[in-house]
C-alpha positions as CSV (number, residue, x, y, z in Angstrom):
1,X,101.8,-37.1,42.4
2,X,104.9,-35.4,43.2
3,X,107.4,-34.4,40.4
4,X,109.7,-34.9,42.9
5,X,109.2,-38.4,43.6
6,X,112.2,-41.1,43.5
7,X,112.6,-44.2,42.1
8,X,113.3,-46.9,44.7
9,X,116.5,-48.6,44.3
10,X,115.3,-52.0,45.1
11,X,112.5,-51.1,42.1
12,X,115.8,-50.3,39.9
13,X,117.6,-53.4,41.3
14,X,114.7,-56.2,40.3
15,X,114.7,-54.9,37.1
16,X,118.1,-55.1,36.7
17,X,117.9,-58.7,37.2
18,X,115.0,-59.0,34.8
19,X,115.7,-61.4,32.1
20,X,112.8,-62.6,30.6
21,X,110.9,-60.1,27.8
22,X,114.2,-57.6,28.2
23,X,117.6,-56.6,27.1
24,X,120.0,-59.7,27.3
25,X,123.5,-59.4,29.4
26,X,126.0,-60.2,26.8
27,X,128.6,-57.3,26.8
28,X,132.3,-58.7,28.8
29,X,134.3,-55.8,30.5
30,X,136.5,-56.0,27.6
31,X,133.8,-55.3,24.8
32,X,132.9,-52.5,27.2
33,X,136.0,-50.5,27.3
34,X,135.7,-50.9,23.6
35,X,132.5,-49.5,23.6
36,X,134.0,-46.7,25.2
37,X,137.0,-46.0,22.9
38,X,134.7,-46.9,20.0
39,X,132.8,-43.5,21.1
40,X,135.6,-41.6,22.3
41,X,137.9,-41.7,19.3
42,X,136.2,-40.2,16.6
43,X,135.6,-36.8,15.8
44,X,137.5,-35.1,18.5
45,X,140.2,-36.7,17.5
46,X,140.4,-36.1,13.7
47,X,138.3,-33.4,13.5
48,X,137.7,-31.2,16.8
49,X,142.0,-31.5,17.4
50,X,142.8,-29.2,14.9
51,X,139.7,-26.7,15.3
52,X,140.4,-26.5,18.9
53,X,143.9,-25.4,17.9
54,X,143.7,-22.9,15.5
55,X,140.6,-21.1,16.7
56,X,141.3,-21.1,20.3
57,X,144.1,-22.9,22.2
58,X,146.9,-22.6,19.6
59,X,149.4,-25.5,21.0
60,X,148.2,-26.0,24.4
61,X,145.6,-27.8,22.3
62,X,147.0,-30.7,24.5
63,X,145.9,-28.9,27.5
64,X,142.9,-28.3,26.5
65,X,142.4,-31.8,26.4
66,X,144.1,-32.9,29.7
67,X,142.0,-30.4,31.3
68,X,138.7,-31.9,29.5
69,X,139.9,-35.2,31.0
70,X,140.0,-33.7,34.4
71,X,136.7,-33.1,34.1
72,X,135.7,-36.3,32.7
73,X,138.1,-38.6,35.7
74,X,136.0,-36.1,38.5
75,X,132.4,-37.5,36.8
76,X,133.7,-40.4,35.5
77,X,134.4,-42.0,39.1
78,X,131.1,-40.7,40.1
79,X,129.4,-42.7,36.7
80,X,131.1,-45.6,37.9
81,X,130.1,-45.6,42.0
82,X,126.2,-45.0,40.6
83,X,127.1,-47.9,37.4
84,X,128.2,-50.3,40.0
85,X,125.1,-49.8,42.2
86,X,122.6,-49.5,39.5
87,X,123.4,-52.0,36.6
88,X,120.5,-50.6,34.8
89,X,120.1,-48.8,31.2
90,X,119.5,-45.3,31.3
91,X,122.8,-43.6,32.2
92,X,122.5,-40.3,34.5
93,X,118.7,-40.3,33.7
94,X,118.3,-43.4,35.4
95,X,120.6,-42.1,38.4
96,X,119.2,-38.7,38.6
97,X,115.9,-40.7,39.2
98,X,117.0,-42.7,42.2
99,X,118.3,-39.5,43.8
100,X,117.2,-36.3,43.0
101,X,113.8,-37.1,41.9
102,X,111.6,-37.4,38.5
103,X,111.1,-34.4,37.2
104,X,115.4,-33.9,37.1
105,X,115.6,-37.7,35.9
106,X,113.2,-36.4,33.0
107,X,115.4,-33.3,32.2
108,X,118.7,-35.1,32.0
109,X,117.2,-37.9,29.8
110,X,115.9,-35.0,27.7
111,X,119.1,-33.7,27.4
112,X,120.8,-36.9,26.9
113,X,119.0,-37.7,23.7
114,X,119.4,-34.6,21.9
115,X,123.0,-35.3,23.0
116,X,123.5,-38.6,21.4
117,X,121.7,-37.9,18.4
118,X,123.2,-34.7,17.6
119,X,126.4,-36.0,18.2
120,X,125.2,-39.0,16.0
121,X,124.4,-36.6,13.1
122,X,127.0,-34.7,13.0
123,X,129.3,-37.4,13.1
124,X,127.6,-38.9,9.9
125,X,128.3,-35.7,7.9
126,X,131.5,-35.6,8.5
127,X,131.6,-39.6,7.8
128,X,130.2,-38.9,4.6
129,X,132.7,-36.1,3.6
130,X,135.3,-38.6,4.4
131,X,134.3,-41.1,2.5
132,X,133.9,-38.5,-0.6
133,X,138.0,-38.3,0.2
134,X,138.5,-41.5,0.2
135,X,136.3,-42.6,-3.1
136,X,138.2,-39.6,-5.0
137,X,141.3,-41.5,-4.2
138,X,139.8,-44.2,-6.7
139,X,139.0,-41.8,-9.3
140,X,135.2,-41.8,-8.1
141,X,133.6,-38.4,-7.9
142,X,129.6,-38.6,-6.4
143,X,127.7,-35.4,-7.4
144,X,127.9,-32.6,-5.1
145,X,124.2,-32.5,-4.8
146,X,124.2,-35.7,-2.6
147,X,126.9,-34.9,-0.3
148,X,125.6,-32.4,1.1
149,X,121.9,-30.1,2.9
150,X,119.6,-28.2,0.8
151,X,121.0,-25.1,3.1
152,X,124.7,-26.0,1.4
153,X,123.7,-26.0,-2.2
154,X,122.6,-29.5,-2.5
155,X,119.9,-31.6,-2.1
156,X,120.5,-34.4,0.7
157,X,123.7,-35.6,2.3
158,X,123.1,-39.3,0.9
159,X,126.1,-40.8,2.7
160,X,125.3,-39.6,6.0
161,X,121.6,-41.4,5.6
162,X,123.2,-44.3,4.5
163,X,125.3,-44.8,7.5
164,X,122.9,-44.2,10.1
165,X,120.4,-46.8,8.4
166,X,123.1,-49.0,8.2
167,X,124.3,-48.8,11.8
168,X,120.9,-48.3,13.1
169,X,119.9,-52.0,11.1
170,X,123.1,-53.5,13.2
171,X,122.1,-52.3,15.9
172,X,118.6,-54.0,15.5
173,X,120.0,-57.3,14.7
174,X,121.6,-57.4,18.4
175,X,123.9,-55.7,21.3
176,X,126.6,-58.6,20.7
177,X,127.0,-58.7,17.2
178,X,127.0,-54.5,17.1
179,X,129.6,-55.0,19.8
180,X,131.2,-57.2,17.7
181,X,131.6,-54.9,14.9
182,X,132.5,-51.7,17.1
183,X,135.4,-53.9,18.3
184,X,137.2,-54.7,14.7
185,X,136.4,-50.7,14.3
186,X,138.1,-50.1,17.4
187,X,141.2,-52.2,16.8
188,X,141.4,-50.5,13.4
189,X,141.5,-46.9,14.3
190,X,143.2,-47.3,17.4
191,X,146.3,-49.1,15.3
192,X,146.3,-45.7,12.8
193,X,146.2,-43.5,15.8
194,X,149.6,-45.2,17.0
195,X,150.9,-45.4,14.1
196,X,150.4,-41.8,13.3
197,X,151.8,-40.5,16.9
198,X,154.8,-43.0,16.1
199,X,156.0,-42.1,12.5
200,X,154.6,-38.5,13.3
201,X,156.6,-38.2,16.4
202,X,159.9,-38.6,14.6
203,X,159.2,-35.6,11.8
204,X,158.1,-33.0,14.6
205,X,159.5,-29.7,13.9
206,X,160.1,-28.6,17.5
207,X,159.7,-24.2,16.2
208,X,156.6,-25.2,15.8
209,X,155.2,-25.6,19.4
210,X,156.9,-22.0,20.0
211,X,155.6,-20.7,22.2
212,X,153.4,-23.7,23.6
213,X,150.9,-21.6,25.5
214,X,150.2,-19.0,22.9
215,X,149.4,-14.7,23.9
216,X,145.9,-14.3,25.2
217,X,144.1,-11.7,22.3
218,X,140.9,-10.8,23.9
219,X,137.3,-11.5,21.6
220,X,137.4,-8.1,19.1
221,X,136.6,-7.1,14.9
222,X,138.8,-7.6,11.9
223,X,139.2,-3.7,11.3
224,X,139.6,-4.7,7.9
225,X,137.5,-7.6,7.0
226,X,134.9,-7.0,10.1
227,X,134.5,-10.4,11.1
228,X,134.3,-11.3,14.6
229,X,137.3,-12.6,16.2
230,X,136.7,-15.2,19.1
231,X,139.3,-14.9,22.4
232,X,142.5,-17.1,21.4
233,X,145.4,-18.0,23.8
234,X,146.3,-18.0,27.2
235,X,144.1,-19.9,30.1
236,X,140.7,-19.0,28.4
237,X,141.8,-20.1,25.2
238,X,142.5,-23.5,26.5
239,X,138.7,-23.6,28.6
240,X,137.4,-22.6,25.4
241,X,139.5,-25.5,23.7
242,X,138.7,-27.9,26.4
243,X,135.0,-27.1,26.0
244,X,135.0,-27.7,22.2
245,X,137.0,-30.5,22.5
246,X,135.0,-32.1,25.8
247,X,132.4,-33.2,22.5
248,X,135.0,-36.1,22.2
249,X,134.8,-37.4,25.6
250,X,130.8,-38.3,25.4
251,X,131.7,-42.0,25.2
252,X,132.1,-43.2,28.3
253,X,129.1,-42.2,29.3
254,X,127.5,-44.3,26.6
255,X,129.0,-46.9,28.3
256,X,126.8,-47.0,31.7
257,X,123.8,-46.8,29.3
258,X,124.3,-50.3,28.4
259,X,124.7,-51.7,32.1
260,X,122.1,-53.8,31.9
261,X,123.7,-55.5,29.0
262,X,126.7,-56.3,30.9
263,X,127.5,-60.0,31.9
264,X,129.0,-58.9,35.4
265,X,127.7,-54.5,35.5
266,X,129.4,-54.7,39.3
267,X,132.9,-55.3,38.1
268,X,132.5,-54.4,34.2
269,X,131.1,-50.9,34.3
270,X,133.7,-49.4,36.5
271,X,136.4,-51.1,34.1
272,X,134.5,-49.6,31.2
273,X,134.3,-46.6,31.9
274,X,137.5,-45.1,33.6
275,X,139.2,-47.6,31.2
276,X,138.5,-46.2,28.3
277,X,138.4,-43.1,29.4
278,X,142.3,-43.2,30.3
279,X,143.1,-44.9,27.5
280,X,141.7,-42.4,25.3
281,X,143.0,-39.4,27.1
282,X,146.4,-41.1,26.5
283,X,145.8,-41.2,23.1
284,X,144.6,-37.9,22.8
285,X,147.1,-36.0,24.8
286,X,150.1,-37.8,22.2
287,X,148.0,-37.5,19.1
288,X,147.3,-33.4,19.5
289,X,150.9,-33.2,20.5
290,X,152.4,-34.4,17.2
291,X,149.6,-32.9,15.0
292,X,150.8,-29.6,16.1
293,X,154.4,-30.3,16.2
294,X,154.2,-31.6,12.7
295,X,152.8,-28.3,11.4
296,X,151.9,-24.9,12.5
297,X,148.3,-25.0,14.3
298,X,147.4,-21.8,12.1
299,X,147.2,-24.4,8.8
300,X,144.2,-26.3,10.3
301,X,141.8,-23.0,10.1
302,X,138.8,-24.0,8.3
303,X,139.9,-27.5,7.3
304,X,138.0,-30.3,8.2
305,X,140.5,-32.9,8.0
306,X,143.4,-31.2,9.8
307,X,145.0,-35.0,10.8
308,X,145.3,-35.7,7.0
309,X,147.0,-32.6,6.4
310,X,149.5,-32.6,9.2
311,X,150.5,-36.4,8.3
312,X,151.7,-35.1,4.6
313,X,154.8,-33.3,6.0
314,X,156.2,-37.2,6.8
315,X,156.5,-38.3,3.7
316,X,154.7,-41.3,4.0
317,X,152.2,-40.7,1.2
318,X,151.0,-44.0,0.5
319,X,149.7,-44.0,4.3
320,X,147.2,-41.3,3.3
321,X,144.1,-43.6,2.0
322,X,145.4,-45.9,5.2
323,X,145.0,-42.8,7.5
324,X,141.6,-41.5,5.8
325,X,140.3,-45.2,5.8
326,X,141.1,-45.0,9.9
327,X,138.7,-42.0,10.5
328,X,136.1,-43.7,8.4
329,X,136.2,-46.3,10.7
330,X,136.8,-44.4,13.9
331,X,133.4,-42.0,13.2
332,X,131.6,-45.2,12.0
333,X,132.1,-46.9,15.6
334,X,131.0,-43.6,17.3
335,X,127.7,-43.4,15.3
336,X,127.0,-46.6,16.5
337,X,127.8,-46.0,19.9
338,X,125.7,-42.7,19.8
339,X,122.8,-44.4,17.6
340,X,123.2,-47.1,20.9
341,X,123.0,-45.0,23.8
342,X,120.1,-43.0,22.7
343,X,117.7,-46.1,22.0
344,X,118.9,-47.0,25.5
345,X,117.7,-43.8,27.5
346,X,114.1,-43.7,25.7
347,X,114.2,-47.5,26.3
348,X,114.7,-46.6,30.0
349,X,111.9,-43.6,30.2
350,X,109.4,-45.6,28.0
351,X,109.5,-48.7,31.1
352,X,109.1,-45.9,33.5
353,X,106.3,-44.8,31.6
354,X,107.7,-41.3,30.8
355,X,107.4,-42.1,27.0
356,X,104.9,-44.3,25.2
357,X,105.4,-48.3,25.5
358,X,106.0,-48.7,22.2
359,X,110.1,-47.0,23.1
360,X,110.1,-50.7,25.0
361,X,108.9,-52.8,22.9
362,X,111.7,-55.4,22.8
363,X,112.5,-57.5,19.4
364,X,111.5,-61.6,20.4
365,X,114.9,-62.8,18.5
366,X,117.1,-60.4,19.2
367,X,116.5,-58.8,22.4
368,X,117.1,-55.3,21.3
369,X,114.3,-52.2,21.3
370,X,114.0,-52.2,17.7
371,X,111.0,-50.0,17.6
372,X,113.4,-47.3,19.2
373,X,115.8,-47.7,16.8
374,X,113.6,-47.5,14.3
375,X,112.4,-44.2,15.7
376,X,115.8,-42.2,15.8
377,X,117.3,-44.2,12.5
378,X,114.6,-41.9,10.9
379,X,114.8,-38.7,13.8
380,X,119.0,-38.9,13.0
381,X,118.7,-39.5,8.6
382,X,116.7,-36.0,8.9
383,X,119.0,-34.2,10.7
384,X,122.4,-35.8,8.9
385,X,120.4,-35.5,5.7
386,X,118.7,-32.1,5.6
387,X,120.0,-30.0,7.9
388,X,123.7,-28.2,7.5
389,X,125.2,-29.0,11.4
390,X,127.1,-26.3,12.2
391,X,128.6,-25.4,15.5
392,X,126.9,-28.4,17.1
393,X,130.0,-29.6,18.9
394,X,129.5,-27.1,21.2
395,X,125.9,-28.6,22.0
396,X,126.6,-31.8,22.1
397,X,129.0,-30.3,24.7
398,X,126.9,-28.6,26.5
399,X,124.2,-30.8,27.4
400,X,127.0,-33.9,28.4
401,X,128.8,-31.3,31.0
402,X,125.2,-30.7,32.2
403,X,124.3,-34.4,32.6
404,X,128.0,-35.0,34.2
405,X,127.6,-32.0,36.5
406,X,123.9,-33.7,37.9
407,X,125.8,-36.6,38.2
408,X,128.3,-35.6,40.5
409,X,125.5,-34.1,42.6
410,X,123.6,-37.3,42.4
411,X,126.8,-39.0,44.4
412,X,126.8,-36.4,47.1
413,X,122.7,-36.7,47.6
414,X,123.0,-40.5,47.3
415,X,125.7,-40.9,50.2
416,X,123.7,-38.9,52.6
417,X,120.1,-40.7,51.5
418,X,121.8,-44.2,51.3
419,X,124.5,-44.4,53.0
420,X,124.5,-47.5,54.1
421,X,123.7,-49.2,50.2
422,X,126.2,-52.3,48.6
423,X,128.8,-50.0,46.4
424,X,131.1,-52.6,44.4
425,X,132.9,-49.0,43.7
426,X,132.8,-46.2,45.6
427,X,134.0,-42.9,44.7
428,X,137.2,-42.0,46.9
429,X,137.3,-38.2,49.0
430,X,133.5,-37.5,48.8
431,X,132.1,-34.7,48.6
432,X,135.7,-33.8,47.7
433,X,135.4,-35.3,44.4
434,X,132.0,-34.7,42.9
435,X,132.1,-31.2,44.5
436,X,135.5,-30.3,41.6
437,X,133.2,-32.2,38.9
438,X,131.0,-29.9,39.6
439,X,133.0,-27.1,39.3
440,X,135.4,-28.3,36.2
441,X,131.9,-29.0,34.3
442,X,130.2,-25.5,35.4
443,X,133.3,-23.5,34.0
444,X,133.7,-24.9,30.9
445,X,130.3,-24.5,30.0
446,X,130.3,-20.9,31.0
447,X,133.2,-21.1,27.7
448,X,130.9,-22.2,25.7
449,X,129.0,-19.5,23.4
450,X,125.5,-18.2,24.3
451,X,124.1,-20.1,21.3
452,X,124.9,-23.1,22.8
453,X,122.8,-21.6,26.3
454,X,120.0,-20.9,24.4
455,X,119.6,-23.8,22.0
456,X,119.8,-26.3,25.6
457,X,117.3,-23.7,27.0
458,X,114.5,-24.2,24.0
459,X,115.4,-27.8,23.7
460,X,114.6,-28.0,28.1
461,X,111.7,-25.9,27.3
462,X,110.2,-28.3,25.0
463,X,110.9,-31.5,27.0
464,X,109.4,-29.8,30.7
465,X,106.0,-29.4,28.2
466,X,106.1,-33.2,26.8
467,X,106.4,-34.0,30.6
468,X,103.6,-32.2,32.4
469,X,101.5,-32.9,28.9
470,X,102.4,-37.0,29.5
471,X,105.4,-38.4,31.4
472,X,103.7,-36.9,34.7
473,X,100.3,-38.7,34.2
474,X,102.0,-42.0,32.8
475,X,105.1,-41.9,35.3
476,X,105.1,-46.0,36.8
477,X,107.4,-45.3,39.5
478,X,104.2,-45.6,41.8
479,X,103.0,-48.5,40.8
């Protein structure tokens, strides 16, 4: 059989409408946008904001992210003609499938899982230094040993495990009540982040976005300490920003892999995902505009709670365990979102046969595959647990601008194959369009370091063997 082989889309549209044994519609457009945000506002927020600014973009940390969003609008419309068409879990795996064959559908859903659960990881560790902040507010010290990896002088990041169990147990007990749960998370972060940009807003120190755009200083060596200096300033300091910071926009396209737990996918994904995606870029744009107007960018080197610190120049002191409380809850809805959307995309391969049936299995009660989430509560604990995530923001980076860029191919084969297939949304100027996501998504990767190249490379390399080994001789797309 051909690896290049396609997926009907009247295959992909009967099992959207399959109810009985599967995943149960029960997520409103609303509870989707949420899902979005829930992802979106998390670590690039509260975290990525401030590295963005002091290691590469200085100020124009704000372009940075409007040029990340740029990006993100070009795929996003493209998510949402292929969402509307194909209300079926899976995201860009499931889309690369009906267009450009199985052998890319089995590379992008590769890709996407080490995305989620990387991103799912590291979101825990920096969940659980959080909550070390917030307990010693309370006078409650844990021991260093179980806060963080054996590689950082301890012996397991305890919190971080905790979490993901946690999460990964909602998520098992069902779509609506983890949907639920991501919306009071939602509501709560989302109310700090406005309250921070208003009462932040009124203490900015205008010197400090002088100049806004800051010198380019090309990549060169401390003469005196030796260390390696990354490129800082001008237009490639704000790619390199944008890249970095492009981690934070991985949320909306968790989104389209619940679709075929939407009441009304048609109407509801579109909403979902260019919804929360300009409600976040909003957000984001304001947010990294008063952070660095509230302090100079050059304090948030090396700190990994660079919101917390700007907040202190306003006086409002008692806010503090308010704020901190806030990014608890904003990196507790994205591990859920992240711990979601993975289980999704095996669910998805395992019914194509791509990965054993037991990825499928779905719970009799609850309607969830709990067998999958099972699977990656244990696959994420090790990594949050054991292993000292450095420098993964850039991976989880660099595989979603891979899966966006195949995407907005995807759109370009799929008018010319189909043209003539029911679109409830359709992308506006195509090939116009897709053709600058490609492009946005191609050159912000080439920003990213070559670590980040080779690590996508081994992890490809490992997924093309699983394939040919199984997927290939299992694939049901035949059938």
């Amino acid at each position: 059989m051909s690896i290049w082989k396609v997926k009907p889309l009247a295959k992909l549209m009967k099992e959207s409408e399959e109810t009985e044994g599967g995943l149960k519609r029960s997520l409103s457009s609303g509870a989707l946008v949420a899902l979005g945000i829930g992802a979106i506002i998390g670590a690039g927020l509260f975290s990525l904001t401030g590295i963005a600014a002091a290691d590469h973009a200085g100020n124009a940390v704000t372009l940075s992210f409007i040029l990340a969003a740029v990006g993100c609008a070009f795929a996003g419309l493209c998510y949402a003609e292929f969402a509307s068409m194909i209300p079926v879990a899976g995201s860009a795996y499931t889309y690369s499938y009906a267009t450009m064959g199985e052998f890319i559908a089995w590379i992008i859903g590769w890709d996407l899982v080490l995305e989620y659960a990387l991103a799912a990881a590291t979101v825990s560790v920096s969940w659980s230094a959080y909550l070390d902040k917030l307990l010693q507010q309370f006078n409650i010290f844990l021991p260093t040993e179980l806060l963080h990896a054996p590689a950082d002088g301890g012996i397991v990041n305890l919190p971080a495990i905790f979490i993901v169990c946690l999460l990964s147990l909602v998520l098992i007990r069902g779509t609506k009540e983890s949907a639920a749960v991501n919306n009071i998370l939602v509501i709560l972060k989302v109310s700090v982040v406005i309250v921070f940009i208003i009462i932040g807003w009124q203490h900015i120190t205008p010197e400090n976005h002088v100049p806004f755009i800051p010198k380019y200083i090309p990549e060169h060596t401390d003469l005196v300490t030796g260390e390696k200096i990354a490129e800082f300033g001008g237009m490639s300091g704000i790619a390199a920003g944008a890249a970095l910071v492009f981690f934070a926009f991985v949320g909306f396209d968790a989104v389209s892999t619940a679709a075929q737990e939407a009441k009304n996918p048609q109407k509801g994904m579109p909403i979902g995902i260019l919804g929360s995606l300009v409600v976040c870029t909003i957000l984001y744009v304001l947010f990294s505009f008063v952070m660095t107007g509230l302090v100079p960018y050059s304090i948030f080197k090396n700190d990994a709670s660079p919101a917390a610190t700007a907040f202190k120049v306003t006086g409002y002191d008692f806010l503090q365990t308010g704020l901190i409380m806030a990014i608890i809850a904003g990196y507790t809805s994205v591990i859920l979102v992240m711990l979601l959307g993975q289980s999704r995309v095996f669910y998805t391969m395992s019914k194509d046969g791509l990965l054993p049936s037991f990825f499928s299995d779905v719970h009799k009660k609850f309607f969830t595959p709990w067998k999958t989430n099972l699977f990656f509560l244990v696959f994420v604990s090790i990594f949050a647990g054991f292993v000292p995530i450095k420098d993964l923001g850039h991976m989880v980076s660099i595989g979603t601008l891979f899966a966006f860029t195949l995407v907005c191919i995807g759109i370009i084969v799929m008018r010319k194959k189909m043209p003539n297939a029911e679109r409830k949304f359709k992308v506006p100027f195509v090939p116009l369009v897709p053709i600058l996501g490609v492009i946005v998504c191609v050159y912000l990767m080439t920003s990213l370091t070559m670590e980040s190249w080779y690590r996508l490379i081994i992890w490809l390399i490992i997924g093309v063997c699983i394939y040919f080994f199984y997927g290939k001789k299992h694939s049901k797309v035949d059938d």
